[in-house]
C-alpha positions as MATLAB code, in Angstrom:
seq = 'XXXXXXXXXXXXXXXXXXXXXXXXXXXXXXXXXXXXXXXXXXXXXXXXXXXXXXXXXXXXXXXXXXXXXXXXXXXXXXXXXXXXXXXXXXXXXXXXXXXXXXXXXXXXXXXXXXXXXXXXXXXXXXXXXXXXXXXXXXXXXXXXXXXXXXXXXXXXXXXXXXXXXXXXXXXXXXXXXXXXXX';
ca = [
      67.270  -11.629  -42.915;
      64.305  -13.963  -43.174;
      63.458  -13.301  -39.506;
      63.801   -9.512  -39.796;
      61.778   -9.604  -42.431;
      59.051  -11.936  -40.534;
      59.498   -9.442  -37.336;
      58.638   -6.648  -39.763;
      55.523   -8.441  -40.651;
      54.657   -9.046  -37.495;
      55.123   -6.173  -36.086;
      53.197   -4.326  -39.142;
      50.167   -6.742  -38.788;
      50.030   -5.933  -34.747;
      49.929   -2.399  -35.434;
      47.509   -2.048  -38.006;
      44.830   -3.844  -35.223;
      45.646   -1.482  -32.762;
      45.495    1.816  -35.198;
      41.636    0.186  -35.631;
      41.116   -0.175  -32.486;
      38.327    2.624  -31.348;
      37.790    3.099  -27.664;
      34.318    4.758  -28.172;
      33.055    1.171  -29.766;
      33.151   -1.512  -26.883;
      34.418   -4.811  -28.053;
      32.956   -8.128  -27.858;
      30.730   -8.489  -24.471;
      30.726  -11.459  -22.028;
      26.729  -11.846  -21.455;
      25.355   -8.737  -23.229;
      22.497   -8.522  -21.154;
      23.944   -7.616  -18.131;
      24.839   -5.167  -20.059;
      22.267   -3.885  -22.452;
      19.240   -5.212  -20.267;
      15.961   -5.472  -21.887;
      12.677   -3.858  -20.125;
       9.811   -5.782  -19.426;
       6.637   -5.199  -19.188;
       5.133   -6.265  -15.603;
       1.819   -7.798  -17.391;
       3.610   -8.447  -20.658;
       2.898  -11.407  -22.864;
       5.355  -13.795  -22.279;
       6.066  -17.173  -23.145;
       7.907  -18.209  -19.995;
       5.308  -18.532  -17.994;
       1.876  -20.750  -18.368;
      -0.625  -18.533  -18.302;
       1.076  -16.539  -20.776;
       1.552  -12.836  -18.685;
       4.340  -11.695  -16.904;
       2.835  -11.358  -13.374;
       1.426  -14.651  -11.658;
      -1.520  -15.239   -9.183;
      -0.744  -16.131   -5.860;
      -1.099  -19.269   -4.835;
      -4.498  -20.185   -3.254;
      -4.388  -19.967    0.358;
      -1.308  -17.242    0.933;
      -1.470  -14.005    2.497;
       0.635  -11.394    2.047;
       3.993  -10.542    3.998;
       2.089   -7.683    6.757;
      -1.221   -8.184    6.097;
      -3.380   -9.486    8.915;
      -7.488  -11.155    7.911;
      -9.886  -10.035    8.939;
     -12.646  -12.335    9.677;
     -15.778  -10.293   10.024;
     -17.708  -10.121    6.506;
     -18.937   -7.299    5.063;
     -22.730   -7.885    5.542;
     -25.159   -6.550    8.653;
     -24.322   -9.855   10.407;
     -20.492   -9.439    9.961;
     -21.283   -5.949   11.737;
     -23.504   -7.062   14.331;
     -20.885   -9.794   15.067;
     -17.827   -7.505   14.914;
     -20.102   -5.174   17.151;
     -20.116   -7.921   20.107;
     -16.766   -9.359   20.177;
     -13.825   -7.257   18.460;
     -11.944   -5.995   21.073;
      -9.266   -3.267   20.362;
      -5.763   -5.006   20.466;
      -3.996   -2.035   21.782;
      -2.977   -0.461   24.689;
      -5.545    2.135   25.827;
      -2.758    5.524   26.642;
      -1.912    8.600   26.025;
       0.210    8.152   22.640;
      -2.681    6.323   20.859;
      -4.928    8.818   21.809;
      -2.458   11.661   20.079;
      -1.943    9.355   17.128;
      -5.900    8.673   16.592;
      -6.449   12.488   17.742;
      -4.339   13.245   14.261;
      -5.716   10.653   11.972;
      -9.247   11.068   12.944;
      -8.914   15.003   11.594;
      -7.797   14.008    8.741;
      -9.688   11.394    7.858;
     -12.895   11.379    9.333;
     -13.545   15.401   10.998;
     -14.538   16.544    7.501;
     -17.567   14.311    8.128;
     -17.980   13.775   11.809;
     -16.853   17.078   13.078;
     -13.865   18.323   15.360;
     -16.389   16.581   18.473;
     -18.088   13.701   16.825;
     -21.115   15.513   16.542;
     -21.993   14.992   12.713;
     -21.324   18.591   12.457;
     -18.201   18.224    9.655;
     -17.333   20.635    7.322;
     -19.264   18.614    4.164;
     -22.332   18.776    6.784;
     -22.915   21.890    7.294;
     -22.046   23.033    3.569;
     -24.436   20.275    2.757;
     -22.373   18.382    0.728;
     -23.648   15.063    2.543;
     -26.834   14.994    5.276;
     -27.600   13.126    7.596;
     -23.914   12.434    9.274;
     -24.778   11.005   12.737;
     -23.372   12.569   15.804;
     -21.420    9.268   17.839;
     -23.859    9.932   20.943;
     -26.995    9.127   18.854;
     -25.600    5.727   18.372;
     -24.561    2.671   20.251;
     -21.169    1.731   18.836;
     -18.410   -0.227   20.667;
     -14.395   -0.696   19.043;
     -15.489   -3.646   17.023;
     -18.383   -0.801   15.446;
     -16.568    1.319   14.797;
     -13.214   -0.825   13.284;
     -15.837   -2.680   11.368;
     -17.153    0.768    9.955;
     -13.827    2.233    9.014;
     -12.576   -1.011    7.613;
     -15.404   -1.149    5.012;
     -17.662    1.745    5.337;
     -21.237    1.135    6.126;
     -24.075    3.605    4.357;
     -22.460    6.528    2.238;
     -19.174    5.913    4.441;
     -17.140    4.271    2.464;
     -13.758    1.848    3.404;
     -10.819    3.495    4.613;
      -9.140    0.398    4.910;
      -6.329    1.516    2.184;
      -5.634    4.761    3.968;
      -5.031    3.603    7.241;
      -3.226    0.166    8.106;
      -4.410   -2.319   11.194;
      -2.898   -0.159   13.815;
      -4.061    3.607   12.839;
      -7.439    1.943   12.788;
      -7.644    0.884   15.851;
      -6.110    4.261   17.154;
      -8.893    6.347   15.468;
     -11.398    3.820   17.222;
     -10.152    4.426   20.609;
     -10.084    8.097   19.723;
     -13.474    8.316   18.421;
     -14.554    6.374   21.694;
     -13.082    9.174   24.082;
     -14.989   11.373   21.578;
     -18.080    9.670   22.433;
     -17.762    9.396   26.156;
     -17.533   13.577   25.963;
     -20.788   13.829   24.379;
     -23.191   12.099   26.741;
];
């Protein structure tokens, strides 16, 4: 009778945890941040690192993962420099042509005009003067990369619209431009 009556106890203490038991409310969690995470700032204050933010400078020296230097400053010497030696590290054809064809209208025809000509849209609407037409001026690929890289006069750097390659593909179109107009 005792162990009836222990069995009934038992049994009656089991029962009353399950009828609490609500499977809308989780239970305890193994590592609640994996499952509540917590959002961070990117340039929070933070105490794990030294300089107190969230993001760190990189380390003196390192360049990032696709990005090539370019070792031409941006002064009349670094042009005049650039203008002499940079040579155009890709293949002169038909595909770069297309590709620099493309870019160059939408980047630079507004300006320069369809032909190179200084005749752009913004020219003759006078929204800027004084555009030069390509045959007026003695440019070469390094020129011209130079120029797009970090603008020269009103120009200004299109080095964030176009990466290392599109530039060079607008320079060798904007040289076939200028070989039409003399």
């Amino acid at each position: 009778m005792k162990d009836i009556k222990i069995l009934f106890i038992g049994l009656f203490f089991s029962l009353s945890l399950v009828g609490c038991y609500d499977s809308s409310q989780p239970n305890y969690q193994y590592f609640p941040n994996m499952y509540e995470p917590i959002g961070y700032e990117a340039y929070a204050e933070s105490k794990a690192f030294r300089n107190g933010i969230e993001a760190q400078i990189p380390v003196d020296g390192t360049i990032s993962r696709g990005w090539t230097p370019y070792d031409y400053p941006n002064s009349n010497e670094g042009y005049d420099t650039a203008k002499l030696n940079l040579k155009s590290p890709i293949e002169f054809n038909e595909e770069n042509l297309k590709k620099g064809k493309e870019l160059y209208g939408v980047y630079c025809a507004v300006c320069h005009g369809n032909k190179g000509n200084g005749q752009g849209i913004l020219m003759t609407r006078e929204k800027y003067l004084g555009v030069p037409s390509y045959a007026d001026r003695e440019i070469t690929e390094g020129s011209i990369y130079h120029v797009i890289f970090y603008g020269r006069n009103a120009m200004g750097s299109h080095a964030s619209q176009v990466n290392e390659n599109e530039r060079w593909q607008i320079t060798q179109y904007v040289m076939e431009l200028r070989s039409k107009l003399k």
